[in-house]
C-alpha angles and dihedrals in degrees: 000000000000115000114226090204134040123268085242092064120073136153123277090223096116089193114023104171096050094060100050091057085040078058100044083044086057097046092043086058090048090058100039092051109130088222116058108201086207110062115076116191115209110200099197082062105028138108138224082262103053098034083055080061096073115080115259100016112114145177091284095043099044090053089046088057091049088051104049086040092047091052110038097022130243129340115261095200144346098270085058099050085057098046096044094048121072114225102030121101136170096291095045100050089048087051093049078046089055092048098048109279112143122192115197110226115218121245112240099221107238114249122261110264118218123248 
């Protein structure tokens, strides 16, 4: 086998095979973290299933969400969704936040301006 380089010239990588596994180690965390950055989870939309995604939302919660949503119609911002939902405070809804849950916050129409 031919070399493309000359035998002179080698990498400057002193353990090769250690930091590939360091870097399979790193990508395998990534993928296992409980809390994926890249799921949002909208409440007004979503269902049991999804709801039950988010840390800390279970089968209670999630049907209470349904419910309150169901009845009174969707949330309008986070402040509402705590309020609305019994059981879920301050730290709570920032921890739902942290996991993925995104509430939409309704846009306030801009007053008509004179002529």
């Amino acid at each position: 086998m031919k070399l493309l380089f000359p035998a002179s010239v080698r990498l400057a990588i002193p353990y090769p095979r250690q930091l590939l596994v360091a870097l399979m180690a790193a990508v395998l965390c990534a993928l296992a973290s409980p809390q994926p950055t890249w799921a949002a989870i909208n409440p007004n939309q979503a269902s049991a299933a999804e709801l039950e995604t988010i840390r800390g939302i279970g089968p209670s919660m999630s049907a209470r969400i349904i419910a309150e949503r169901q009845k009174n119609g969707p949330f309008k911002s986070p402040q509402d969704f705590a309020r609305r939902v019994p059981g879920v405070g301050p730290k709570k809804l920032k921890s739902f936040q942290e996991a993925g849950l995104q509430i939409p916050v309704a846009k306030i129409p801009e007053p008509s301006r004179p002529k």
